[in-house]
C-alpha positions in Angstrom: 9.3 5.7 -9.2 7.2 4.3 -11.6 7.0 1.0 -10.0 6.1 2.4 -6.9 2.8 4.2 -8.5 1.7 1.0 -10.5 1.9 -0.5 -7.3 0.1 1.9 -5.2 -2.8 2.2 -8.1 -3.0 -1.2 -8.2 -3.6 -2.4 -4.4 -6.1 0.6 -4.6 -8.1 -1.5 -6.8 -8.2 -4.3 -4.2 -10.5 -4.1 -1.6 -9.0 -4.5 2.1 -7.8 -8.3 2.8 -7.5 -7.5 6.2 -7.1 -9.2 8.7 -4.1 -10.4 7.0 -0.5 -11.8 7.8 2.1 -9.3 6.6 5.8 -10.2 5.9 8.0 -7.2 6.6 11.2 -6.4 4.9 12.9 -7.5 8.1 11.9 -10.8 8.1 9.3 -10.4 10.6 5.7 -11.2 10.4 2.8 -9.3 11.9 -0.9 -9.9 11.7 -3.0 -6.5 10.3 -6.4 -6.3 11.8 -9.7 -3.8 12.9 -9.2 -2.2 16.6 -11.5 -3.8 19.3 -12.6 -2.6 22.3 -10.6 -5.5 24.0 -7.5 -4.1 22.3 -7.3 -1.1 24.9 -4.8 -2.3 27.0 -2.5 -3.0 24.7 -2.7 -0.1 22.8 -1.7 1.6 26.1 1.2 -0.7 26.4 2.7 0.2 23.0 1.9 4.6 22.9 4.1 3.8 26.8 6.4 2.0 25.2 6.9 4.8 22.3 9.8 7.4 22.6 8.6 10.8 24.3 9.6 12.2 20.9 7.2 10.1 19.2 4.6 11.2 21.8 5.2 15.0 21.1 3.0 16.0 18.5 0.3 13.5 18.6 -3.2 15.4 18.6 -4.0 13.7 21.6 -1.9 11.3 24.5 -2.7 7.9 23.7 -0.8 7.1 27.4 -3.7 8.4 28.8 -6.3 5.6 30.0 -9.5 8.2 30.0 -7.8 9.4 26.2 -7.6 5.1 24.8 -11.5 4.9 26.1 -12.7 7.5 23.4 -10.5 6.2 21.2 -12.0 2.7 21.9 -15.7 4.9 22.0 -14.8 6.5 18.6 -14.0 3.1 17.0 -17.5 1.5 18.4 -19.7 4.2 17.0 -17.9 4.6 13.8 -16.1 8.0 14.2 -12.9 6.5 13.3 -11.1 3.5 12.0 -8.3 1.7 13.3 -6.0 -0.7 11.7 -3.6 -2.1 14.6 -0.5 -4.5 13.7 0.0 -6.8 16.0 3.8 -9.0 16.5 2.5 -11.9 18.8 0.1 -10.0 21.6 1.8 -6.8 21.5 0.6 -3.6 19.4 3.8 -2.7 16.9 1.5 -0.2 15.3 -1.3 1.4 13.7 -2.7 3.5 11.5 -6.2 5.2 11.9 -8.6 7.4 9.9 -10.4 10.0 12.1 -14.2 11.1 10.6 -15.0 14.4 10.5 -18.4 14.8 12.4 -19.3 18.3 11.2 -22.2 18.2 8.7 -19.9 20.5 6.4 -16.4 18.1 6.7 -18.3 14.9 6.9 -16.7 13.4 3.7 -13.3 13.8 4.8 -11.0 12.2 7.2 -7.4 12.8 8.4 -4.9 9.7 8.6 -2.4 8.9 11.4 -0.3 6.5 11.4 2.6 5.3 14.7 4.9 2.7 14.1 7.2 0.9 17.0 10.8 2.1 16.8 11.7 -1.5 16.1 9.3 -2.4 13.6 10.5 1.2 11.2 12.0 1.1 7.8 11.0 -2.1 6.7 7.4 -1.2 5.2 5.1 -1.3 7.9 4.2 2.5 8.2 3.6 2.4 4.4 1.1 -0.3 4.5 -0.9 0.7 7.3 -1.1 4.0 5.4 -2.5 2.0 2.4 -4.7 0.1 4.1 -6.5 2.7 5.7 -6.6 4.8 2.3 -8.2 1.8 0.9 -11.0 1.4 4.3 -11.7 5.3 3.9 -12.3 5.0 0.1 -15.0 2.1 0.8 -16.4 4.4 3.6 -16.7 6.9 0.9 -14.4 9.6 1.4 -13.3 12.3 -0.8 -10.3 13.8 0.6 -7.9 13.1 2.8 -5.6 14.7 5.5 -2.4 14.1 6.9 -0.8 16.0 9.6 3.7 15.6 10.7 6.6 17.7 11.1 8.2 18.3 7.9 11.3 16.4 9.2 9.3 13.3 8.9 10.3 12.7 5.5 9.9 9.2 5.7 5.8 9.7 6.8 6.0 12.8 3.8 7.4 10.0 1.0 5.2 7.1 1.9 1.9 10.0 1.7 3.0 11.6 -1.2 3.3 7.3 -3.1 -0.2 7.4 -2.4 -1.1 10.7 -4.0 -1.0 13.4 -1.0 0.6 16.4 -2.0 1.3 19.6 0.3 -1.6 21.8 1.6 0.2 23.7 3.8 3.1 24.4 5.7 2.6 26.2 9.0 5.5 27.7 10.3 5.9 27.3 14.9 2.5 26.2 14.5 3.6 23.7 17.5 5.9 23.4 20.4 8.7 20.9 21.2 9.4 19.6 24.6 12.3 22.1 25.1 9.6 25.1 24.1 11.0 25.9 20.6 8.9 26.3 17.7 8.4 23.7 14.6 6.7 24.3 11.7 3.4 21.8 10.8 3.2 20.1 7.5 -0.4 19.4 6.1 -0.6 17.2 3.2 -3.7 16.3 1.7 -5.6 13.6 -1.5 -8.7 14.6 -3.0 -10.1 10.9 -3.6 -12.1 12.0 -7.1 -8.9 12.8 -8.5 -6.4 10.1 -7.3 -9.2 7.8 -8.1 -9.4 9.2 -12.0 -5.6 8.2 -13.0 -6.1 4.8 -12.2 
């Protein structure tokens, strides 16, 4: 455990290399980099490509063309930031930190993070997450949100590495596909204080 905090404190420290080549614990390579506009239809090729459970509790559907544009719109007037990693041309995930445009909330952002089925369990997921904690500290950020189902406890470990800690649990806060209930974890990192131990 304590390996995994040195680590985490110390590629805070560093600012973003990205764009970057990333070896994976699987042997495979894939290339970290900023969103571009011209990236929309591939982004729509991987959230199709995703399983429907994967799909479920996204805030928005990223399947949707007219849904991809704001994204894209977002992105281009710097109401979000997206890290994509790309395996050859395709989209095998991203992560992305959404700005709060209300004068009140402007200083904090909520992470999300989707990872290809294929491309899970070897450290991908974890290092988006970083690198986008890294972006939203440059951007000046002081806290930070994160959203799952608390059965995610892969999403919950690789949050909680980098500081988060649970805000809230809602319970049947959303619906699965079948129409039953699941609770909604919230986790959330005040920046000032993460930023303090290190």
């Amino acid at each position: 455990m304590t390996g995994d905090k040195t680590e985490i404190a110390a590629s805070r420290d560093q600012k973003s290399r990205i764009p970057c080549e990333v070896a994976l614990r699987n042997g495979r390579h894939v290339l970290l980099r900023l969103m571009e506009a011209a990236d929309r239809g591939r982004l729509l090729r991987f959230a199709r490509s995703l399983p429907e459970d994967d799909l479920l509790f996204l805030r928005t559907d990223i399947t949707d063309p007219v849904i991809v544009d704001q994204w894209v719109a977002d992105v281009a007037r710097g109401n979000s930031i997206t890290v994509l990693a790309q395996a050859r041309e395709h989209v095998v995930g991203y992560g992305t930190l959404h700005l709060e445009q209300a004068r009140w909330t402007r200083r904090v952002g909520e992470i999300r993070v989707q990872v290809a089925p294929a491309f899970r369990g070897c450290g991908l997921g974890r290092r988006l997450t970083s690198e986008i904690f890294e972006l939203g500290q440059s951007r000046g950020i002081k806290k930070m949100a994160a959203m799952m189902t608390p059965d995610q406890t892969g999403a919950r470990a690789a949050f909680e590495k980098l500081g988060f800690q649970v805000e809230a649990l809602l319970q049947d806060w959303v619906v699965d596909r079948d129409g039953r209930p699941r609770d909604l974890l919230i986790m959330s990192c005040d920046l000032k204080d993460s930023n303090s131990g290190t």
